[in-house]
C-alpha positions in Angstrom: 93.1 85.7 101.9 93.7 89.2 102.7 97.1 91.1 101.7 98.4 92.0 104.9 101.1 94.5 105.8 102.9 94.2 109.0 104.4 97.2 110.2 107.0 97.3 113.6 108.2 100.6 115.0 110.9 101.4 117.5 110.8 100.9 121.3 114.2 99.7 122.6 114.1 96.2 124.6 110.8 96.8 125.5 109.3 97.8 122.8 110.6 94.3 121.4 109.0 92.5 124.0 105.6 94.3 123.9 105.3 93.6 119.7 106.7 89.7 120.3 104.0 89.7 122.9 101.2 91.8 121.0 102.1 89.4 118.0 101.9 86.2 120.0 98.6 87.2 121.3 96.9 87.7 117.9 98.6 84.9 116.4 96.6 82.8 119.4 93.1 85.0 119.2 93.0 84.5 115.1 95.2 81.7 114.1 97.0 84.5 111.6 101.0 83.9 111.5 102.8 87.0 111.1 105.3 85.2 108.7 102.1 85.3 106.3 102.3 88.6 105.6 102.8 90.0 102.5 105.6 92.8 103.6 106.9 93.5 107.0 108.4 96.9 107.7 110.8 97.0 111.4 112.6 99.8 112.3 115.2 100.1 115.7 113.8 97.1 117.7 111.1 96.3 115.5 113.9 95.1 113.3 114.9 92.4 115.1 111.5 91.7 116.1 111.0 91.2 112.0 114.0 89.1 111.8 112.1 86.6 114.1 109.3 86.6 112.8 110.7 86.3 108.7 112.7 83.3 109.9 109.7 81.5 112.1 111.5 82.3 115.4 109.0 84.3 116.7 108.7 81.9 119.6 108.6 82.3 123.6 111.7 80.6 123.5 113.4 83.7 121.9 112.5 85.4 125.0 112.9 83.5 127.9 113.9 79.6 128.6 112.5 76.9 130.6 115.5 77.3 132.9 115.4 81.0 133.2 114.8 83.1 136.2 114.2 86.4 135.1 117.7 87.7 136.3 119.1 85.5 133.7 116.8 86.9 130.7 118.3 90.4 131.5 121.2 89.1 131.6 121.1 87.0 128.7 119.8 90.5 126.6 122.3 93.0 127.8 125.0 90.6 127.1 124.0 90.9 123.9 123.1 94.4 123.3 125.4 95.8 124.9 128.4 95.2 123.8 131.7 97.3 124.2 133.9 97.7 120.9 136.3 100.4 119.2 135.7 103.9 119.8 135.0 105.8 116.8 137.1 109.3 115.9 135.1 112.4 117.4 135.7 114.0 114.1 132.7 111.5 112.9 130.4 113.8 115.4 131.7 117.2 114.2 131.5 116.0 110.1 127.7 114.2 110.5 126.5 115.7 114.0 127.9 119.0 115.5 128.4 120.9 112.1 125.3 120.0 110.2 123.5 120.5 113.9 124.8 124.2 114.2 123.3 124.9 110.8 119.7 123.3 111.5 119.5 122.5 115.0 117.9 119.1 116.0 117.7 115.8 116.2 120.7 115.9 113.6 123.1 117.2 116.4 123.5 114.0 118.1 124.5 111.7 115.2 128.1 110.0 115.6 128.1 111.7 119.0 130.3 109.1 121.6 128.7 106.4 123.0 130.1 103.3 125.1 128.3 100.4 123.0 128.7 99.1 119.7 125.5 98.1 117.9 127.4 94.6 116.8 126.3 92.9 119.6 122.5 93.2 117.7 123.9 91.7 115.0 125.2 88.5 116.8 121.8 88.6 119.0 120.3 88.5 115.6 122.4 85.3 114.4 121.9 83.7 118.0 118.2 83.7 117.3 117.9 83.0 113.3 121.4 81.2 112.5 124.0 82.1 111.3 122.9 81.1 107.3 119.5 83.2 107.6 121.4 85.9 109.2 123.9 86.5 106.4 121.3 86.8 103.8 117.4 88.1 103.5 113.8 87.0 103.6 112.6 85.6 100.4 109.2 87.7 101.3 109.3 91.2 100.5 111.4 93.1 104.0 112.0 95.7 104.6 114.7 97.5 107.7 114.6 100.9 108.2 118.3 102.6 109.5 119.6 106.4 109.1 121.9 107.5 106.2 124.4 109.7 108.2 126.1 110.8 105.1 122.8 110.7 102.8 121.0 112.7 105.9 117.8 110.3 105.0 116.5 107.0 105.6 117.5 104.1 104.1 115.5 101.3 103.6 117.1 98.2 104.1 115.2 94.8 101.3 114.6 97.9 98.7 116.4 99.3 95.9 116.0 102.1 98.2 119.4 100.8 99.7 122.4 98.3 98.8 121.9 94.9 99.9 123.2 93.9 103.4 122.6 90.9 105.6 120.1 91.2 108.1 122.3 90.9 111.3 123.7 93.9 109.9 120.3 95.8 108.8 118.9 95.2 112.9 122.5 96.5 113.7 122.3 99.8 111.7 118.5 100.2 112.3 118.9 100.0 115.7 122.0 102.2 116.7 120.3 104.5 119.1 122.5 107.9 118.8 124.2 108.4 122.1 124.0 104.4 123.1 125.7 102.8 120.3 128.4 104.1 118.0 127.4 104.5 114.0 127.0 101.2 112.2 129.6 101.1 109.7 128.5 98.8 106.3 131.0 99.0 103.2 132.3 102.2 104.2 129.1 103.7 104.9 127.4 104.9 108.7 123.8 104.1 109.6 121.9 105.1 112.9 118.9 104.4 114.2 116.0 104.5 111.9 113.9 106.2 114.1 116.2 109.4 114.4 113.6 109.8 111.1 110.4 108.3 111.8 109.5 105.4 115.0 107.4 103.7 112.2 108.1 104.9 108.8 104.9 102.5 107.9 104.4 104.8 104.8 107.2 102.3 103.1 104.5 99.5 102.6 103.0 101.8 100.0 106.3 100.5 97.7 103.9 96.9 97.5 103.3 96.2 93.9 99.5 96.2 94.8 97.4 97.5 97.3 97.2 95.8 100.7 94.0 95.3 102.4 95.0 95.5 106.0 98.2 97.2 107.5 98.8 96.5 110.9 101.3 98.8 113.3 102.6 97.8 116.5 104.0 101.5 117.4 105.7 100.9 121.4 106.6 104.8 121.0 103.3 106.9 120.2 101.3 105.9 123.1 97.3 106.9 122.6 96.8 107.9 126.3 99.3 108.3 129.0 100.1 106.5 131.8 99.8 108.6 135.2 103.4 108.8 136.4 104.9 109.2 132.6 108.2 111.4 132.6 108.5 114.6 130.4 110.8 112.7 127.7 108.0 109.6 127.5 105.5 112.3 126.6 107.7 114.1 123.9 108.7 111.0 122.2 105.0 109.6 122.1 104.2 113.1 120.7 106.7 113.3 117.9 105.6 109.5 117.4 102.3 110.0 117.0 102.5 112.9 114.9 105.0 111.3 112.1 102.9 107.9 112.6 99.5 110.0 111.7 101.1 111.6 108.6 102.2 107.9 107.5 98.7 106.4 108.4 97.4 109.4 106.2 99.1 108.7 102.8 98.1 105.2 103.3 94.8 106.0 103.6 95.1 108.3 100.4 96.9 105.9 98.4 94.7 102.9 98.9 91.2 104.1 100.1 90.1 100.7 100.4 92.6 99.4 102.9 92.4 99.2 106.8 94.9 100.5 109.3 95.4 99.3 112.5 97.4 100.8 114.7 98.4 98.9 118.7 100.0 101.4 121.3 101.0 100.2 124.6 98.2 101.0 127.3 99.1 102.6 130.3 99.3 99.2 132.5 102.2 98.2 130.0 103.5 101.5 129.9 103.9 101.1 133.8 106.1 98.0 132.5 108.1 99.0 130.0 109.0 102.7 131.3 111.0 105.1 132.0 113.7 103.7 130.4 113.1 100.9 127.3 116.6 100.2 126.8 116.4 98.4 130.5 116.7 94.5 129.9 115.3 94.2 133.5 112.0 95.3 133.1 111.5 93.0 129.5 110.0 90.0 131.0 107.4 92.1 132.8 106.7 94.0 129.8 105.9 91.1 128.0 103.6 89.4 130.3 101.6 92.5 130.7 101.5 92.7 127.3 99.5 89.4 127.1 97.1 90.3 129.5 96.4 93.8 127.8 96.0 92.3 124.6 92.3 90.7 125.6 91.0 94.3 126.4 92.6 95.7 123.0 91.9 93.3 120.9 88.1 93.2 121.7 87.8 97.0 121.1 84.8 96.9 118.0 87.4 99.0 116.1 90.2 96.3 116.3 88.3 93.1 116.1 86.4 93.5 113.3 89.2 94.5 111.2 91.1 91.4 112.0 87.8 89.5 111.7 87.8 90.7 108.1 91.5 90.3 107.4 92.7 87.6 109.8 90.2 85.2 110.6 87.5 84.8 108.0 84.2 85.3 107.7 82.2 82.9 110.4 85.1 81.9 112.8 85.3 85.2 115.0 83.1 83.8 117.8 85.5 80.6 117.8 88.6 83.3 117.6 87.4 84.9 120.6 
C-alpha cells in the first residue's frame, strides 16, 4: 500500500466541516480511511478535524445528530467554541504583539491582543468528541498540530521533538486560538496562537517522515483556486497569502521527494457560497458540509485528482468500481 500523508489546513468551523465532508466523501469513493495514513498534519481547525480522525471519530455523528435540527448543531458548536474565561493582562499584547509589531509591522501586531473567548472550550469540544482518555494523551501514529510560539516567534509543532509533549485537547486549543477571537493558549507557562498566524497549511512538516511518502494529500479551506462571485476583499487576501505559503510548501515537497504526488482540495465556489464571509459562523456549518458532498463528485473526477488516488487509494483495477 501506498505511504500516504494527510495534510489539514486552517478554515474556522467551516473549514472543519468542508475537510470532515471532503474526507467522508473519499473515504466513500475509494474505500481509503484517513486513520490509515502514515502522518497527518492539522493546523487551526484542521486540528481538531485530525483529532477525529486519529481516534476513529471521524463520523457524521460528530457533526450533527439524528435528533438535530440544524439550529441545535450551531448551537451545539458555539457552546463549545466559544467559551468566555479570564481576561488576560494587556501587557501580554504590548510584550508579544504591539512592541515586536512596531518594529516589523504585520501579522505579529495582533498576537495576545484582547479577545472575548477562551480557546478552552476547543479543548473540551475535543474531549466531547474522542474521550476524555484519548484526549489527555496522543496518537500512537505519527501527528502532528501545528500552534504559534508567541515567545519563540515561530511555529511549533505539536507530536515532534519540534515541541514539548502536550495532550491533544490542548494542541487543538493552542493551534486553533485565532488572534483577536480567543485569548493566548497558555501550556506550562508558555502562549501558543493560532498556527496559521504562520502558515494555513504548513504541509512542508510531513517532509520530517523517516521515508519518503508517495502521496500527500491537502485539504486547504483557506487558498481557494478560483473565486466565488460575491467573495469580500478579506476572503481574497487570505486565499492569496494561502496559496502562496501553500505553493512554497507543495514546492519543497516536490524537491525533496521527486517521486511523490501532491494533491491539493480547495473549496469550489458553490461551497465557498456556504461557508463564507465569515468561517467562524456555527450557522452556516451544516450547509457547508452538505455542499461539500455534493462538490466532491465534480472534484474528485477531475483526471488530475482521480488518478492519483487511483494509484494511492484504491488499487490498481478497482477505480471503475470506486467510481
Amino acid at each position: 500500500m501506498s505511504r500516504v500523508g494527510l495534510v489539514l489546513g486552517g478554515g474556522g468551523v467551516t473549514g472543519a466541516a468542508y475537510e470532515m465532508a471532503g474526507l467522508m466523501a473519499i473515504r466513500m469513493a475509494t474505500g481509503w480511511d484517513p486513520n490509515q495514513a502514515e502522518v497527518v498534519v492539522g493546523t487551526s481547525c484542521g486540528s481538531y478535524v485530525t483529532a477525529l480522525v486519529r481516534n476513529d471519530a471521524l463520523t457524521l455523528d460528530s457533526l450533527v445528530q439524528a435528533e438535530d435540527e440544524r439550529v441545535d448543531v450551531a448551537e451545539r458548536i458555539r457552546s463549545h467554541v466559544y467559551a468566555k474565561g479570564p481576561r488576560k493582562p494587556i501587557g501580554t499584547w504590548a510584550r508579544y504583539g504591539l512592541g515586536p509589531g512596531m518594529r516589523r509591522p504585520g501579522l505579529s501586531m495582533l498576537l495576545g491582543s484582547p479577545a472575548p473567548y477562551d480557546a478552552s472550550g476547543l479543548g473540551e469540544w475535543v474531549r466531547s468528541q474522542i474521550g476524555d482518555e484519548s484526549a489527555a494523551g496522543w496518537p500512537d501514529k505519527p501527528t502532528a498540530i501545528v500552534a504559534y510560539d508567541m515567545k519563540e516567534q515561530k511555529r511549533a509543532v505539536f507530536g515532534t521533538d519540534q515541541a514539548p509533549p502536550v495532550p491533544m485537547a490542548d494542541a487543538v486549543a493552542a493551534s486553533s486560538a485565532v488572534p483577536l477571537v480567543f485569548k493566548p493558549y497558555e501550556i506550562d507557562g508558555r502562549l501558543y496562537v493560532d498556527g496559521g498566524v504562520s502558515s494555513g497549511t504548513h504541509a512542508d512538516v510531513v517532509l520530517g517522515h523517516e521515508e519518503p511518502l508517495d502521496l500527500v494529500l491537502v485539504m486547504a479551506p483557506m487558498a481557494a483556486e478560483v473565486q466565488r462571485k460575491r467573495a469580500r476583499f478579506h476572503e481574497k487576501v487570505f486565499d492569496r497569502v494561502g496559496s502562496r505559503s501553500l505553493n512554497e510548501e507543495v514546492t519543497m515537497i516536490e524537491e525533496a521527494w521527486p517521486e511523490c504526488d501532491v494533491v491539493v482540495l480547495t473549496p469550489a465556489p458553490s461551497v465557498q457560497n456556504a461557508m463564507r464571509p465569515n468561517p467562524l459562523d456555527p450557522t452556516r456549518a451544516v450547509a457547508t458540509f452538505m455542499r461539500t458532498l455534493i462538490s466532491m463528485k465534480r472534484t474528485l473526477a477531475r483526471p488530475e485528482v482521480w488518478d492519483r488516488l487511483d494509484d494511492h487509494l484504491i488499487g490498481v483495477g478497482d477505480s471503475a468500481t470506486a467510481r
